[in-house]
PAZAPA-4460 file (N, C-alpha, C; in steps of 0.05 Angstrom, whole numbers, plus 32768, in hexadecimal, padded with zeros to 4 digits):
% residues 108
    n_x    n_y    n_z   ca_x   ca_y   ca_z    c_x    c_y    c_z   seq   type   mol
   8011   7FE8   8000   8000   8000   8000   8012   8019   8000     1      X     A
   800F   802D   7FF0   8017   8047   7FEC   8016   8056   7FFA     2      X     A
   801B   8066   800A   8015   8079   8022   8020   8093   8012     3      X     A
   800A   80B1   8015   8015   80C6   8013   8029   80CE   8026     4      X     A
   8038   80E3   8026   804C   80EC   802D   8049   80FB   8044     5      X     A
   8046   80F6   8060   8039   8110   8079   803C   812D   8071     6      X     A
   8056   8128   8062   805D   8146   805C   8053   814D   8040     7      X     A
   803C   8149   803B   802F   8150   8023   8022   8169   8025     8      X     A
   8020   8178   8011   801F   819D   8019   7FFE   819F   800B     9      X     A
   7FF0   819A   8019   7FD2   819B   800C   7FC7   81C4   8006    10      X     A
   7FBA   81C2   7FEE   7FB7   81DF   7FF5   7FCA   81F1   7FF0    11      X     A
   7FDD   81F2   7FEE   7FF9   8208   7FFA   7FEF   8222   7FEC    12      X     A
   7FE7   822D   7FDA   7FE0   823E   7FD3   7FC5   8253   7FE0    13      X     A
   7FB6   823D   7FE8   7FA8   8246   7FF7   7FA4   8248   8012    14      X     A
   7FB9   8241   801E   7FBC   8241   8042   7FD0   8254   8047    15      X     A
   7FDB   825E   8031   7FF3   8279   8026   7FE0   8294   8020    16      X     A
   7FCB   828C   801D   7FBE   82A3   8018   7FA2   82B4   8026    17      X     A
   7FA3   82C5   8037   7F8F   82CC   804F   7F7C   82CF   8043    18      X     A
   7F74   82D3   8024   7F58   82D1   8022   7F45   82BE   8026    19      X     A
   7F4C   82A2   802B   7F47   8288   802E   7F48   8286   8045    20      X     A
   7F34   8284   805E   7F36   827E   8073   7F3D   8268   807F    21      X     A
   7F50   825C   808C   7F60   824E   8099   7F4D   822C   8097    22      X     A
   7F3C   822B   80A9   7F2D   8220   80AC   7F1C   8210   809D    23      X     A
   7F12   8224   8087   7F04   821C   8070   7F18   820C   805C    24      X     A
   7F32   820E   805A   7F3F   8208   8047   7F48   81EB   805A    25      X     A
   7F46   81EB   8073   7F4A   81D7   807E   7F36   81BC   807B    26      X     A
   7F14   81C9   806F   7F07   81B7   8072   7F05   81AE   804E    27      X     A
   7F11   81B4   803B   7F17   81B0   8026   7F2D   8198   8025    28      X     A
   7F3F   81A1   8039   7F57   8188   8039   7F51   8178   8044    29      X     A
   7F41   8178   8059   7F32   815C   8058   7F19   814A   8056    30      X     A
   7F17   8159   803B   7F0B   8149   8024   7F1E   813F   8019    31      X     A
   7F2B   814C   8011   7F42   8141   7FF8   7F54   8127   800B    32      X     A
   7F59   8128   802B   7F65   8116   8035   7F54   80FF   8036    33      X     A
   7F34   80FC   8035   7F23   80E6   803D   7F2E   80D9   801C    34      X     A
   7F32   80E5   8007   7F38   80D0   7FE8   7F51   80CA   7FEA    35      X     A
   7F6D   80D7   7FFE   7F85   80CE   7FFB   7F7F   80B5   800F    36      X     A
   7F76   80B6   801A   7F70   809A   8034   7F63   8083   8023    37      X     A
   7F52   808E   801E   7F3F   8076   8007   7F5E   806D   7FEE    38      X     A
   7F64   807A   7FE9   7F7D   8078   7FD4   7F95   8068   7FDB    39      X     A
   7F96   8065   7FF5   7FAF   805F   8007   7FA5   8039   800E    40      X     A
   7F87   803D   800C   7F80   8021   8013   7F8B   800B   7FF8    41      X     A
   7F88   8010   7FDC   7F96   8004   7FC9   7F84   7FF6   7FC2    42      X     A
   7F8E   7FF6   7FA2   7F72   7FE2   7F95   7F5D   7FE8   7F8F    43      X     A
   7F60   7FFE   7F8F   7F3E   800F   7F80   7F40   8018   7F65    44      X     A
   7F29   800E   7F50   7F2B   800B   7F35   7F28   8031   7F33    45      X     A
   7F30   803C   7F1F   7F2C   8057   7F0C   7F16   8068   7F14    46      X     A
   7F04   8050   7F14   7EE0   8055   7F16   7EE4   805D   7F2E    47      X     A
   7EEE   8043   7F43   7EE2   8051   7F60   7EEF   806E   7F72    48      X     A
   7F0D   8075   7F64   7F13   808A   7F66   7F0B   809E   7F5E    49      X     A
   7F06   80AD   7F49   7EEA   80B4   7F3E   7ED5   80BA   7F4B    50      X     A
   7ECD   80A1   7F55   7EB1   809E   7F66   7EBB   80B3   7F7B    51      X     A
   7ECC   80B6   7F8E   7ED4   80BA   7FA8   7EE0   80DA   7FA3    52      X     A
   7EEA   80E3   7F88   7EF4   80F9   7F85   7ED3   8106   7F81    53      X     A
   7EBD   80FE   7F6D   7EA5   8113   7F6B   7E9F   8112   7F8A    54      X     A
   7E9B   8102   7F9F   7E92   8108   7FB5   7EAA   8125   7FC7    55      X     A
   7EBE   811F   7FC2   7ECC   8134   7FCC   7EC8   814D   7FBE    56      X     A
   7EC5   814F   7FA0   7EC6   8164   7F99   7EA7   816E   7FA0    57      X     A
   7E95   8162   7FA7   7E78   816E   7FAB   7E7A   8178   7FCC    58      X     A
   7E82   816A   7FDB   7E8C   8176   7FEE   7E99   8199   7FF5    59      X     A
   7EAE   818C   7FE3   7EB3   81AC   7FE1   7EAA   81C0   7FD2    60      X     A
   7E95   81C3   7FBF   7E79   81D0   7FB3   7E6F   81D2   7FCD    61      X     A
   7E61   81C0   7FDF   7E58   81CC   7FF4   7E5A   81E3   800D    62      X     A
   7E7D   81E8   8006   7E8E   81F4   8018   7E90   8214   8008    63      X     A
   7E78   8219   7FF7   7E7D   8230   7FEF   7E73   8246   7FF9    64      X     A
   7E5E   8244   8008   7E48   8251   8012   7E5A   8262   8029    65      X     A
   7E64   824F   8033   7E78   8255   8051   7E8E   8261   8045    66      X     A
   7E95   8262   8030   7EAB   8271   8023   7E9D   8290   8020    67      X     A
   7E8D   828D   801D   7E84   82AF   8016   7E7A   82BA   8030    68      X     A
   7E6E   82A7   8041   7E63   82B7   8056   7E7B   82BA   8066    69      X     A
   7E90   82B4   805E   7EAF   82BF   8062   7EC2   82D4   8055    70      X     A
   7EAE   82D9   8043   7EBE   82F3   8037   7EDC   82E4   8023    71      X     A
   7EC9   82C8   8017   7EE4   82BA   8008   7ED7   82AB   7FEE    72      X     A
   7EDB   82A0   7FE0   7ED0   828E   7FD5   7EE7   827E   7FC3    73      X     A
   7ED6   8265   7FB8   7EEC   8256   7FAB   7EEB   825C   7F8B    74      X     A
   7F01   8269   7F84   7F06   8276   7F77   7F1E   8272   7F5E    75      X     A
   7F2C   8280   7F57   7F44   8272   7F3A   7F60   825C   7F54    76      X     A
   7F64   8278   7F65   7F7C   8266   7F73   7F75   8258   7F84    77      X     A
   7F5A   8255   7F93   7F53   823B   7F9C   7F4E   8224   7F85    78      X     A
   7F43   822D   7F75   7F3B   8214   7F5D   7F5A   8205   7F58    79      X     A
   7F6A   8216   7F50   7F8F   820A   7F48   7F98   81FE   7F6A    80      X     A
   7F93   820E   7F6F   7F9E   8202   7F8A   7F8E   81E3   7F91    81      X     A
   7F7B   81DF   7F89   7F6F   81C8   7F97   7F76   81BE   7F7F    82      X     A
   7F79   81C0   7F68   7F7A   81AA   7F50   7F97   81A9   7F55    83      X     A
   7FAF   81B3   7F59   7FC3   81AA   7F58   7FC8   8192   7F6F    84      X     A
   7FC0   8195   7F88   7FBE   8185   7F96   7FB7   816A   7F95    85      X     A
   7F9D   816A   7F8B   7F8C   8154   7F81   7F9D   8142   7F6A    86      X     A
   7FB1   8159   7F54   7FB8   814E   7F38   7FD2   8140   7F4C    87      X     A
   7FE9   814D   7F57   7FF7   813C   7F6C   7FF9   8120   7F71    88      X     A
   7FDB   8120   7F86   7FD8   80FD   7F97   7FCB   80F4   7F80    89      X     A
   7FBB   80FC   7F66   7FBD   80E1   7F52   7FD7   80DC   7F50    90      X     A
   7FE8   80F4   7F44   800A   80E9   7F37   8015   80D2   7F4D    91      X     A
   8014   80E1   7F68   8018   80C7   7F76   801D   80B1   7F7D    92      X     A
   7FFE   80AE   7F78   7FE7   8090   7F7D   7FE4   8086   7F5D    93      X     A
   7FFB   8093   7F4D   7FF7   8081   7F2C   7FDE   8088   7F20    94      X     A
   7FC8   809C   7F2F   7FAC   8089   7F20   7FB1   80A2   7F08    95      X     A
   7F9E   8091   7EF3   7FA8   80A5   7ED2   7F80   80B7   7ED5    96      X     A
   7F81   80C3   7EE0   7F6C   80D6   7EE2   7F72   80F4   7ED5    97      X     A
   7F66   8101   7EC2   7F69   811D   7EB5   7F52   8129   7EC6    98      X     A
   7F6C   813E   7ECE   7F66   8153   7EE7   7F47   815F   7EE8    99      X     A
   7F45   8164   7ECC   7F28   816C   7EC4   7F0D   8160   7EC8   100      X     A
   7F13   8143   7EC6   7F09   812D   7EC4   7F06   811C   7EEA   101      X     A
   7F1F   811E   7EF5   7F19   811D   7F13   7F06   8139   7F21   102      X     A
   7F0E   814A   7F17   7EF0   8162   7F29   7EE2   8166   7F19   103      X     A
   7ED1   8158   7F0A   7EBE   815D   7EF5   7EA7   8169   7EFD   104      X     A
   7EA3   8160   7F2C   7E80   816C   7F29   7E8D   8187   7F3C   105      X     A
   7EA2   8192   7F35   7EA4   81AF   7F43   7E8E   81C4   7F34   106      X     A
   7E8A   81D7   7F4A   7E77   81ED   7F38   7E8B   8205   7F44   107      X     A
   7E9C   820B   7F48   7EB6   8225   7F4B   7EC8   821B   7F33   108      X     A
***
């Protein structure tokens, strides 16, 4: 089994940047940590990664509301910031997913 790296820099763009409240960007990374865990277990076909990335990325569609009633929202450098992340632990974890194609049900 594959294990990410503890020292993996989730976000960096956006935990660098005070428009993005601390917190909120914290509950984004873990989303994105519940698919590196699922990822870490091994043996999950294309599909079920997939499966597990639209649930994360709808998740974080949900997390938008609380972005504004914060005076933030998810925006170009949160969007790069979370897709680079995300494009990362595929490179990782090998899986051949197009970046576009892993956050397909984002609405930011």
């Amino acid at each position: 089994m594959k294990k990410l790296d503890a020292e993996f820099k989730y976000l960096l763009d956006m935990y660098e940047d005070s428009y993005y409240p601390s917190f909120l960007v914290d509950k984004i990374k873990s989303n994105i940590i519940k698919v590196v865990h699922f990822m870490e277990e091994g043996n999950h076909s294309v599909e079920e990664v997939q499966e597990k990335l639209d649930e994360m990325t709808v998740a974080i569609n949900e997390l938008q509301d609380e972005f504004y009633q914060n005076d933030s929202e998810i925006e170009t450098v949160a969007r790069d910031s979370i897709a680079i992340t995300v494009e990362e632990i595929l490179q990782y974890f090998e899986v051949d997913i197009d970046i576009e194609e892993a956050l397909r049900e984002r609405d930011w």
